[in-house]
Gaussian input, Z-matrix of N, CA and C with variables (Angstrom, degrees):
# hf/3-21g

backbone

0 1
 N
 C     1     B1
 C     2     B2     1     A1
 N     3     B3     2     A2     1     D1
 C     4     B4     3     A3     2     D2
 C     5     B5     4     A4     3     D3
 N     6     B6     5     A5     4     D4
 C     7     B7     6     A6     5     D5
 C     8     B8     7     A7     6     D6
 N     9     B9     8     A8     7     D7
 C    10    B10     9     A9     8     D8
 C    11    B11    10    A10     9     D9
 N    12    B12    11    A11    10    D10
 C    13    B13    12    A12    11    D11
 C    14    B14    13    A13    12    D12
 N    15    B15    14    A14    13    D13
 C    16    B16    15    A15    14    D14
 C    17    B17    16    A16    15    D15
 N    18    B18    17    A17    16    D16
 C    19    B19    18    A18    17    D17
 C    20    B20    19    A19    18    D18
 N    21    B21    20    A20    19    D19
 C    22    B22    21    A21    20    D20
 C    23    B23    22    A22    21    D21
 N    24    B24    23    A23    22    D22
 C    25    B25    24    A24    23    D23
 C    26    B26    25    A25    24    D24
 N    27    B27    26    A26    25    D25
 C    28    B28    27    A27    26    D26
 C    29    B29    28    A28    27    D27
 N    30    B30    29    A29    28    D28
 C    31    B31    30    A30    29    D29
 C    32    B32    31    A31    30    D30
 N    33    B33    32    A32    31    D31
 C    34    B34    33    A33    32    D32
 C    35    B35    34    A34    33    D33
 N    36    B36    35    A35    34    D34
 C    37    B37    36    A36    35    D35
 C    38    B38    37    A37    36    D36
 N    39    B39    38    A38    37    D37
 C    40    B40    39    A39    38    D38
 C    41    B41    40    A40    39    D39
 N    42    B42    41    A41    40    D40
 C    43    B43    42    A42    41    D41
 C    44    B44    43    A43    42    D42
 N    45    B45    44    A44    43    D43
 C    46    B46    45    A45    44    D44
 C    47    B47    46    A46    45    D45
 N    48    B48    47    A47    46    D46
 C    49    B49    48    A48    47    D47
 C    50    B50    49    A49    48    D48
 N    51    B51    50    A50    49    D49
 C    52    B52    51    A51    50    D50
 C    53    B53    52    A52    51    D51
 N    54    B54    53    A53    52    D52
 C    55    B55    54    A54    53    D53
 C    56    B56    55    A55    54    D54
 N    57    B57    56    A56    55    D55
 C    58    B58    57    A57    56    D56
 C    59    B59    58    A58    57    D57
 N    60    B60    59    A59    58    D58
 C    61    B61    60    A60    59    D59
 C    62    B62    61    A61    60    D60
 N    63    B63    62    A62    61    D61
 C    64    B64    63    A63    62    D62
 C    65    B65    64    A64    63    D63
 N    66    B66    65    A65    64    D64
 C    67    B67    66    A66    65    D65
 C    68    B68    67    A67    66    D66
 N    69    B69    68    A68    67    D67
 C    70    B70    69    A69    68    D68
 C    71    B71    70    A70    69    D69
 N    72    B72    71    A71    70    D70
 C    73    B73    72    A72    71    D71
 C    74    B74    73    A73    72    D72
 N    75    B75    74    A74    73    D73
 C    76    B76    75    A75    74    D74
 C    77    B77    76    A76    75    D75
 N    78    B78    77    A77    76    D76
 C    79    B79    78    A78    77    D77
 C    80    B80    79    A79    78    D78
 N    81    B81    80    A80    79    D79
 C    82    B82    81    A81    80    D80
 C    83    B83    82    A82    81    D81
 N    84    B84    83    A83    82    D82
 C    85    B85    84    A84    83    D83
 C    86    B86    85    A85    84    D84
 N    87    B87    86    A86    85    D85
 C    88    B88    87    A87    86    D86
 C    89    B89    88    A88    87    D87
 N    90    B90    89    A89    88    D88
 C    91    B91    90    A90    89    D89
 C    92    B92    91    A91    90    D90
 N    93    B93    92    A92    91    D91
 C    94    B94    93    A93    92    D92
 C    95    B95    94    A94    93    D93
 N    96    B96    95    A95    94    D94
 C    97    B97    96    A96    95    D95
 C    98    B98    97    A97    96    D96
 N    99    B99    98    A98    97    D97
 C   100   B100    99    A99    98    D98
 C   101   B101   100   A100    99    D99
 N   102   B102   101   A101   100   D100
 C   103   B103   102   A102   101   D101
 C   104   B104   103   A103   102   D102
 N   105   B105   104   A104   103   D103
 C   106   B106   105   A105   104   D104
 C   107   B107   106   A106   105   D105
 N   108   B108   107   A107   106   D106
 C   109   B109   108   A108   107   D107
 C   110   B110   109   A109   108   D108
 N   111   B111   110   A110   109   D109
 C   112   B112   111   A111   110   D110
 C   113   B113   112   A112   111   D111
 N   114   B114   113   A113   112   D112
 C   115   B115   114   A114   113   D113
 C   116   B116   115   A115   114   D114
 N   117   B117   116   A116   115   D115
 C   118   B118   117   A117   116   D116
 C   119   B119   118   A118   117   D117
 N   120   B120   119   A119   118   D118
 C   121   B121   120   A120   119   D119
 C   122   B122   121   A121   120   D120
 N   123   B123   122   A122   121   D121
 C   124   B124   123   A123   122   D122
 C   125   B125   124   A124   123   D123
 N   126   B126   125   A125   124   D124
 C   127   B127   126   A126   125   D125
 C   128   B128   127   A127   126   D126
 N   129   B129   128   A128   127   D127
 C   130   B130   129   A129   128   D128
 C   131   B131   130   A130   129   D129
 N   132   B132   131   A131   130   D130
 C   133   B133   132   A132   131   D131
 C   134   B134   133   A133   132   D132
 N   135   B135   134   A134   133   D133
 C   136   B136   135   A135   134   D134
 C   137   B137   136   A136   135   D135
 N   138   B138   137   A137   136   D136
 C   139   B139   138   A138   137   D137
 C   140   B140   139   A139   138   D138
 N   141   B141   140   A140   139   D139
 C   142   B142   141   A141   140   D140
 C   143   B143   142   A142   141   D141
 N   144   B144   143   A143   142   D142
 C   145   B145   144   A144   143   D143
 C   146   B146   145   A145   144   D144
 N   147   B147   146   A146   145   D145
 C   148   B148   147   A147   146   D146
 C   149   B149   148   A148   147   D147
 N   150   B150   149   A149   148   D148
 C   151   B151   150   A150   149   D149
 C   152   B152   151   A151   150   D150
 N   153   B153   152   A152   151   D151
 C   154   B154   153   A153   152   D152
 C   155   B155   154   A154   153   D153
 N   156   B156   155   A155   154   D154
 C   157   B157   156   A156   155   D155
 C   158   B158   157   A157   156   D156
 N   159   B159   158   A158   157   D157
 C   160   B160   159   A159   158   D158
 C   161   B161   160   A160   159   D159
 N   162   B162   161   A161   160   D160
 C   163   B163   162   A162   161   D161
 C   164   B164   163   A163   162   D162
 N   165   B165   164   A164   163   D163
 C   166   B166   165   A165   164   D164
 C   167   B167   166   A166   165   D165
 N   168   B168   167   A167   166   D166
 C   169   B169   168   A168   167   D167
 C   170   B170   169   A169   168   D168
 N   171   B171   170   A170   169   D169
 C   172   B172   171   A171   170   D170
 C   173   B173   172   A172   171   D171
 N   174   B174   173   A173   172   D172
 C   175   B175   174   A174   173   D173
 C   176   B176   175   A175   174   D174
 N   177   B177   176   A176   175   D175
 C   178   B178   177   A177   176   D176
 C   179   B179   178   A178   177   D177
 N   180   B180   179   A179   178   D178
 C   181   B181   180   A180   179   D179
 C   182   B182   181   A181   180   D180
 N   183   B183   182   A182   181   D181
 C   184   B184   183   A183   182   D182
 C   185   B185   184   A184   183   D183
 N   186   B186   185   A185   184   D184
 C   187   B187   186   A186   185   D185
 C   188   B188   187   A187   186   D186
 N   189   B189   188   A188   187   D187
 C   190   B190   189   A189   188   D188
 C   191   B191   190   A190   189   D189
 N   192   B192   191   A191   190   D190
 C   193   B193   192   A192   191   D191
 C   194   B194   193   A193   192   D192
 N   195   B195   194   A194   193   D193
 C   196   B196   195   A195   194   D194
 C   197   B197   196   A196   195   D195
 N   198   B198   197   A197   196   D196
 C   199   B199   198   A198   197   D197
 C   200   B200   199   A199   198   D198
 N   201   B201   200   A200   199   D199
 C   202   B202   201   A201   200   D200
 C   203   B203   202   A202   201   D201
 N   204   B204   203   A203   202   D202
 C   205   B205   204   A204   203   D203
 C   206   B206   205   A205   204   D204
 N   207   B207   206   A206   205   D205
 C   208   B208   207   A207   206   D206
 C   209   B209   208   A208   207   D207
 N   210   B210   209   A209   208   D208
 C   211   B211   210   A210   209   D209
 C   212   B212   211   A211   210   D210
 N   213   B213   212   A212   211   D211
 C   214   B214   213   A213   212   D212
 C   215   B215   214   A214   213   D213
 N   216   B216   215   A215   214   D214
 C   217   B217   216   A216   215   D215
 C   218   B218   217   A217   216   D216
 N   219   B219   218   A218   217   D217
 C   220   B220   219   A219   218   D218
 C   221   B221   220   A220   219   D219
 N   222   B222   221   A221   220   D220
 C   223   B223   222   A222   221   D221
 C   224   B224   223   A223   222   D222
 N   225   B225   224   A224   223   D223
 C   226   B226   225   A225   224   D224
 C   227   B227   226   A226   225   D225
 N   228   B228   227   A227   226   D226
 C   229   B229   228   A228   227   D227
 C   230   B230   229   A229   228   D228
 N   231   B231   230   A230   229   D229
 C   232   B232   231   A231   230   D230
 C   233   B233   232   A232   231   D231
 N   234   B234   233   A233   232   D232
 C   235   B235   234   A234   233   D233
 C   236   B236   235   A235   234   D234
 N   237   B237   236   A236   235   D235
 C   238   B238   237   A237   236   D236
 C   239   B239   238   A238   237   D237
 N   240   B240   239   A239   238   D238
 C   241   B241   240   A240   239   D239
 C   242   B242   241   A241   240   D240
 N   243   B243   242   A242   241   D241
 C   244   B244   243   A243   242   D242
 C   245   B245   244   A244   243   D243
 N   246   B246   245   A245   244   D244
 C   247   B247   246   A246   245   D245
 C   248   B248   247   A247   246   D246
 N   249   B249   248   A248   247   D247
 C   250   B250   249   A249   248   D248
 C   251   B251   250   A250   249   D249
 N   252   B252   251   A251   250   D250
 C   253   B253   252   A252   251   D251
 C   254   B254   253   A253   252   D252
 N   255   B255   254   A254   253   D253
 C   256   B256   255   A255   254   D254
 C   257   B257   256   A256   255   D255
 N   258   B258   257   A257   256   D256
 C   259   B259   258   A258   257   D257
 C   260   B260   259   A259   258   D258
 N   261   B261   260   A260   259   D259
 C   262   B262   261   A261   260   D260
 C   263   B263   262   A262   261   D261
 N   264   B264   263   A263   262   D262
 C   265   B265   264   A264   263   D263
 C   266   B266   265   A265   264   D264
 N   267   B267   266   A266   265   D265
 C   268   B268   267   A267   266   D266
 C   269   B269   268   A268   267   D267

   B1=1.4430
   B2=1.5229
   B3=1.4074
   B4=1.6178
   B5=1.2381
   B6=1.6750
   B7=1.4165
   B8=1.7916
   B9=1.2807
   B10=1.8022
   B11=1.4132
   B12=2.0993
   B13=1.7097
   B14=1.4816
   B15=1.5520
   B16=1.1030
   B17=1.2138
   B18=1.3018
   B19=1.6440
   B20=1.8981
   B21=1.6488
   B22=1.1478
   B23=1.6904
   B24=1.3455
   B25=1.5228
   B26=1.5068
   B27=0.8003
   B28=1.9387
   B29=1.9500
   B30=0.8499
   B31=1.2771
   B32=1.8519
   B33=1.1839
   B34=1.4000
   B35=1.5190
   B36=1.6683
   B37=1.9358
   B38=1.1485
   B39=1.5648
   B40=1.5253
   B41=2.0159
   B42=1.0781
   B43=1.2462
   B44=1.4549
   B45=1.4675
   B46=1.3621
   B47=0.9113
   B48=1.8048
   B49=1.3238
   B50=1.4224
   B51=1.3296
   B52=1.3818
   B53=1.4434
   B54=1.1412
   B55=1.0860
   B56=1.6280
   B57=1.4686
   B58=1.2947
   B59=1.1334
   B60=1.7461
   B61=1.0234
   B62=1.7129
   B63=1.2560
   B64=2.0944
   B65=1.7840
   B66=0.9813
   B67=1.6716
   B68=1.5143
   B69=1.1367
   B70=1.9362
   B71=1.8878
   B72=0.9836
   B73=1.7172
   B74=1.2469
   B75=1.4879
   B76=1.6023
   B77=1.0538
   B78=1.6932
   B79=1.2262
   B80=1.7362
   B81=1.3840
   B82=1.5440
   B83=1.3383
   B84=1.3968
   B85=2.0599
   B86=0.9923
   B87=1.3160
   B88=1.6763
   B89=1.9186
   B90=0.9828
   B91=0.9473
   B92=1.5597
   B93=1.2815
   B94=1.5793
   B95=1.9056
   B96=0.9016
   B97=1.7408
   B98=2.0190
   B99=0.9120
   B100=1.4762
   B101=1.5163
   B102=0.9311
   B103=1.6992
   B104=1.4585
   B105=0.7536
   B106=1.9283
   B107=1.2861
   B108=1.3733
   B109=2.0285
   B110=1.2927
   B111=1.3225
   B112=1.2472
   B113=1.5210
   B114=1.7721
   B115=1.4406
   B116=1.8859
   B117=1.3042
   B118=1.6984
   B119=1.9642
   B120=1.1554
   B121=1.9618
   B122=1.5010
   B123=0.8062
   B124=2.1235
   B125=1.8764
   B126=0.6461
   B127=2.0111
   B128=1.1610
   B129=1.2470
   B130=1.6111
   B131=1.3450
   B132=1.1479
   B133=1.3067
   B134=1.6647
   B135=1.3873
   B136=1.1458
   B137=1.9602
   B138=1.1549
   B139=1.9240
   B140=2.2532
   B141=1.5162
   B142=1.0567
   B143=1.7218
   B144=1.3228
   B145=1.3400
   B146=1.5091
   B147=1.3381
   B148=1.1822
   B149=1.1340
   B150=1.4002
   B151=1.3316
   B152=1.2440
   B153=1.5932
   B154=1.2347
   B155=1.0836
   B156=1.2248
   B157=1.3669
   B158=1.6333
   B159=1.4119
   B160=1.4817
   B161=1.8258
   B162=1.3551
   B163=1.5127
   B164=1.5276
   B165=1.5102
   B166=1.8490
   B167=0.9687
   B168=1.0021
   B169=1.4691
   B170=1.6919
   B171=1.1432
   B172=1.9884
   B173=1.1315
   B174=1.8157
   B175=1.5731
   B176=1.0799
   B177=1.4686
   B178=0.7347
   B179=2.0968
   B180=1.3534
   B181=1.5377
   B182=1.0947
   B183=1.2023
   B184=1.4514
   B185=1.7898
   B186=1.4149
   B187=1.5031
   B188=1.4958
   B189=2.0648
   B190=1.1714
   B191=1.6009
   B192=0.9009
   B193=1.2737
   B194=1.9162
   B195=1.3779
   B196=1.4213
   B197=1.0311
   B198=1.2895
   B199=1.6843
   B200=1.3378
   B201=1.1141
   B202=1.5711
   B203=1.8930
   B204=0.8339
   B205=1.8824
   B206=1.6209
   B207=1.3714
   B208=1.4989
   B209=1.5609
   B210=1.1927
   B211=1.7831
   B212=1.7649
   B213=1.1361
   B214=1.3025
   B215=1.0536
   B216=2.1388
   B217=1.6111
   B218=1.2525
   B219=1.2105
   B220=1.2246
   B221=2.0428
   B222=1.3538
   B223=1.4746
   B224=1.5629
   B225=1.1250
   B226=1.4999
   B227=1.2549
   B228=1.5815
   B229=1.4471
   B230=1.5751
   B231=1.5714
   B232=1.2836
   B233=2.1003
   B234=1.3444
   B235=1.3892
   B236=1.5895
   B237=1.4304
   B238=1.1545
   B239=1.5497
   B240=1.6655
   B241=1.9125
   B242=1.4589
   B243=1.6791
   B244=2.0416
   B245=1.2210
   B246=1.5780
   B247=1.4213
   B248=1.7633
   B249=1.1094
   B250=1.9087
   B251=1.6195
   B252=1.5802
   B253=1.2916
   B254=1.7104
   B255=1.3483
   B256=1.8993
   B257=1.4725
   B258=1.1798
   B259=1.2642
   B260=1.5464
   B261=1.3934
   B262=1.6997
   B263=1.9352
   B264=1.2960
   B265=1.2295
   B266=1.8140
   B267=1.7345
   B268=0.8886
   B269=1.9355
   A1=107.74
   A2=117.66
   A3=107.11
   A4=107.80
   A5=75.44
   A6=110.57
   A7=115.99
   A8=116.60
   A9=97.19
   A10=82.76
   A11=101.18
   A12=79.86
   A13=97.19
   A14=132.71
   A15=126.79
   A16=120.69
   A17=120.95
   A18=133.10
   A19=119.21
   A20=98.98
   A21=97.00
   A22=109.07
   A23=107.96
   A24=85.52
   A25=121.29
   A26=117.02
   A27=109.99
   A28=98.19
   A29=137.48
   A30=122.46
   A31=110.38
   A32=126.06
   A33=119.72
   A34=135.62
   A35=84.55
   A36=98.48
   A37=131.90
   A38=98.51
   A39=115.84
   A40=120.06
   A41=101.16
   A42=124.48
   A43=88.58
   A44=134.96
   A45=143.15
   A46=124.74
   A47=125.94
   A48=121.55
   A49=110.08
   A50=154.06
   A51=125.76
   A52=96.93
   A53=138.41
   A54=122.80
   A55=132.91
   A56=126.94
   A57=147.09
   A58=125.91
   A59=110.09
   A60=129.73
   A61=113.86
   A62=91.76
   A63=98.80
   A64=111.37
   A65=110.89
   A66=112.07
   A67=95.35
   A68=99.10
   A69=96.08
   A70=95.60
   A71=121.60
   A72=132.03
   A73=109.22
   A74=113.18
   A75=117.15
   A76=113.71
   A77=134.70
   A78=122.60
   A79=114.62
   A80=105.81
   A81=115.37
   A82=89.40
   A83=102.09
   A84=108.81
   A85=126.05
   A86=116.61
   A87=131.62
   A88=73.58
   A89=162.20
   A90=169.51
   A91=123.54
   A92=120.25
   A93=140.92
   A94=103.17
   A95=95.43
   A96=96.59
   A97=113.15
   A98=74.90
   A99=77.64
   A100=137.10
   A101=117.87
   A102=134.92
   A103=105.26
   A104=102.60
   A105=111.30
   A106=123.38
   A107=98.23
   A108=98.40
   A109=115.29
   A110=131.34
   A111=134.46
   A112=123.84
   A113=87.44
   A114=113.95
   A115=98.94
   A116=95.16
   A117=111.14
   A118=100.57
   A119=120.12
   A120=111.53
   A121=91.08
   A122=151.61
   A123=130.13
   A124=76.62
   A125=132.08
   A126=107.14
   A127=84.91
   A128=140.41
   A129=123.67
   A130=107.97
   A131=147.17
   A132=148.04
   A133=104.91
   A134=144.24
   A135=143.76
   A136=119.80
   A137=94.02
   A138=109.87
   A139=92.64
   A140=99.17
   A141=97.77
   A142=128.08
   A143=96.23
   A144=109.72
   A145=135.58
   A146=105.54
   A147=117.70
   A148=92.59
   A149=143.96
   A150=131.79
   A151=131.41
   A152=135.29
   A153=129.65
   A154=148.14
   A155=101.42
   A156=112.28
   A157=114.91
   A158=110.85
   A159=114.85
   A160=112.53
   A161=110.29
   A162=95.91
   A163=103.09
   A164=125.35
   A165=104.32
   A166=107.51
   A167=152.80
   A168=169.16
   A169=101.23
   A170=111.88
   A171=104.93
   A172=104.25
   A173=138.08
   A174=137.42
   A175=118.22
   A176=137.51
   A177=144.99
   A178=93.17
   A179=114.67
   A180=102.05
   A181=122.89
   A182=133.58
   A183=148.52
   A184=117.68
   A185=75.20
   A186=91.98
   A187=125.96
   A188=108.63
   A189=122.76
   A190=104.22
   A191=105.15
   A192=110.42
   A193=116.72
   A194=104.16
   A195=120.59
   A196=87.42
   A197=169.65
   A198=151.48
   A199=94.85
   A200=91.79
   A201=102.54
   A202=112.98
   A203=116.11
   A204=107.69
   A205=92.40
   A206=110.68
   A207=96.77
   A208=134.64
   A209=125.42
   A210=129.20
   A211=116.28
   A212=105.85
   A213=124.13
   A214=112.91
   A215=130.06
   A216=123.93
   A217=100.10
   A218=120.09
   A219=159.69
   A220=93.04
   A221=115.35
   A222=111.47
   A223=128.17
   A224=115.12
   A225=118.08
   A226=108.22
   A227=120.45
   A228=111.24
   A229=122.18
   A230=93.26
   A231=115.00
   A232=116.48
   A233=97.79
   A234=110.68
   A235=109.07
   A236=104.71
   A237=118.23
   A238=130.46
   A239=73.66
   A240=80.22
   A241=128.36
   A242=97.65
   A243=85.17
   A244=114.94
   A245=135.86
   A246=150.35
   A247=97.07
   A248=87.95
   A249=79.98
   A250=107.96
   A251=121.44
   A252=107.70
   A253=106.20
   A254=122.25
   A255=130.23
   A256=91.02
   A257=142.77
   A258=127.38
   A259=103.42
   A260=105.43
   A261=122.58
   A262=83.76
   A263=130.54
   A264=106.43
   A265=88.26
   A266=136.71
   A267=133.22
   A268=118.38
   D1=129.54
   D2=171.77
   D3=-113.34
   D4=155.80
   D5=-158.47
   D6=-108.81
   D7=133.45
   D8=-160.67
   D9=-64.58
   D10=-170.98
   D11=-172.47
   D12=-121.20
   D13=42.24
   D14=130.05
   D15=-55.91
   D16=-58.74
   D17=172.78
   D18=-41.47
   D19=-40.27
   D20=173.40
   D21=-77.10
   D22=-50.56
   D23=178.88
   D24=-57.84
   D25=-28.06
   D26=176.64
   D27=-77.66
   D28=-36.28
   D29=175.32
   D30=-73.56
   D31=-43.76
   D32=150.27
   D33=-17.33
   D34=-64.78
   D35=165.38
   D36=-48.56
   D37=-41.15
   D38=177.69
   D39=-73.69
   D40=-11.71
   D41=-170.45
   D42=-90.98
   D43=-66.62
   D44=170.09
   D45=-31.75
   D46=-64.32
   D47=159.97
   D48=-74.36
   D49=33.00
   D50=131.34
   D51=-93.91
   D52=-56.25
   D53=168.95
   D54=-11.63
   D55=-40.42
   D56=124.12
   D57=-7.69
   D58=-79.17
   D59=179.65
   D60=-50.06
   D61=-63.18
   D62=173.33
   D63=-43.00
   D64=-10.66
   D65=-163.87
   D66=-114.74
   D67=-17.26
   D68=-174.51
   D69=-94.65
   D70=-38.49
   D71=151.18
   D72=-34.83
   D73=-61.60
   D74=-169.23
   D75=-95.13
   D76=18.72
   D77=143.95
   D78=-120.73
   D79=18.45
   D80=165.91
   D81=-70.07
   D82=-69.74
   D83=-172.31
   D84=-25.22
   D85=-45.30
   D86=-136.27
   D87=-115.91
   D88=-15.98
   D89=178.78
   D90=-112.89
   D91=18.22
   D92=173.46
   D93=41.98
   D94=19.79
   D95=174.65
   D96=-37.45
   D97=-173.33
   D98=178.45
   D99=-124.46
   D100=144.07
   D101=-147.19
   D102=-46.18
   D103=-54.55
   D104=-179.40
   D105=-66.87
   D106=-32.21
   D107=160.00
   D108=-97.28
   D109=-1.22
   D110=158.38
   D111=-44.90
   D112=-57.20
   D113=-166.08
   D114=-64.43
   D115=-61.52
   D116=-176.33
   D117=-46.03
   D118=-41.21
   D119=166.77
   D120=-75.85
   D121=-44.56
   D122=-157.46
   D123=-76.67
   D124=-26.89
   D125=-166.35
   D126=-93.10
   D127=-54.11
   D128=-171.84
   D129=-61.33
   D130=-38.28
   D131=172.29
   D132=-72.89
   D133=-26.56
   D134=146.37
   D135=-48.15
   D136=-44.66
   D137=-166.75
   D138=-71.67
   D139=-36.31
   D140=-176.88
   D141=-78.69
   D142=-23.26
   D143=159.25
   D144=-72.74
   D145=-24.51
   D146=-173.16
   D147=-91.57
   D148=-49.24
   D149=169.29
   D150=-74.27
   D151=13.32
   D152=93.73
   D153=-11.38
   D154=-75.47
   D155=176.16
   D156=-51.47
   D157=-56.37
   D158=-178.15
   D159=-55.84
   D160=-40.21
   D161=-176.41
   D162=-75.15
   D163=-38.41
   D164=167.19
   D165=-46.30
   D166=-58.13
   D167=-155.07
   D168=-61.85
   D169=-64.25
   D170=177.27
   D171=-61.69
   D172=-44.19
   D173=172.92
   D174=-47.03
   D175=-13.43
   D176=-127.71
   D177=-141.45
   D178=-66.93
   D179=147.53
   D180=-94.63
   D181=57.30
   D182=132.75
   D183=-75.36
   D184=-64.50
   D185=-166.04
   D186=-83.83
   D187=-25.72
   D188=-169.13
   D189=-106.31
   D190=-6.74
   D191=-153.61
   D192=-126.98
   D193=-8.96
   D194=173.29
   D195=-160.36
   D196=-106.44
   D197=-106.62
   D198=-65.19
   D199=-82.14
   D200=-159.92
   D201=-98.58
   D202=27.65
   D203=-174.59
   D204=-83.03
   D205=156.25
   D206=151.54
   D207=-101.86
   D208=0.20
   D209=122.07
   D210=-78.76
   D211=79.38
   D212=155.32
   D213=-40.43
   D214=136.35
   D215=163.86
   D216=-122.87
   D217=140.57
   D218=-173.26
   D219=-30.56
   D220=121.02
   D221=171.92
   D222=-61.26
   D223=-2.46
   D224=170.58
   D225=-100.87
   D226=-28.89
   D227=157.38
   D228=-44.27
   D229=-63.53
   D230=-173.88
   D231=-41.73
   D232=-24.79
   D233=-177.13
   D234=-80.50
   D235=-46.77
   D236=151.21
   D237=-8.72
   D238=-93.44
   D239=172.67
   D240=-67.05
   D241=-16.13
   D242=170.00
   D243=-71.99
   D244=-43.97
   D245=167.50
   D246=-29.78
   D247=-62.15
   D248=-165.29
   D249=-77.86
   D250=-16.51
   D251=171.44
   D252=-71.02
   D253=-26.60
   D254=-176.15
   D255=-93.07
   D256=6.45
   D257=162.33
   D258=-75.73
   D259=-53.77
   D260=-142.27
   D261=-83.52
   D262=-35.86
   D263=-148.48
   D264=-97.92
   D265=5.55
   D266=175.40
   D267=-61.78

């Protein structure tokens, strides 16, 4: 799916800092850190994924799904279903 490339650069970034995040995980580990800040990086590296996921996910019925599909759904639907896809992946 393309992406203009403002969008890609901010989804890039986001890729970067979890990328971060996974390494700040994997040297808690590798460094016997401790359980409770472990946990607190796997949810930040979780929260960051999921919000990934959700903005591909609106580009995705934005663009495929009302711009350009050729069964088009209605744009208040379409708002619809992004809300409840950023509900569910919160």
């Amino acid at each position: 799916m393309p992406h203009p490339e403002r969008e890609k650069a901010k989804l890039l970034q986001r890729i970067k800092k979890i990328r971060g995040q996974l390494e700040a995980v994997e040297r808690s580990l590798s460094g016997e850190g401790d359980c409770g800040d472990q946990l607190m990086l796997l949810a930040a590296v979780r929260g960051g994924i999921n919000s990934l996921m959700a903005e591909v996910l609106e580009t995705h019925i934005r663009f495929h799904l009302v711009d350009g599909a050729k069964e088009q759904i209605a744009p208040d639907l379409a708002e619809d279903l992004i809300d409840l896809v950023r509900a569910y992946l919160k």
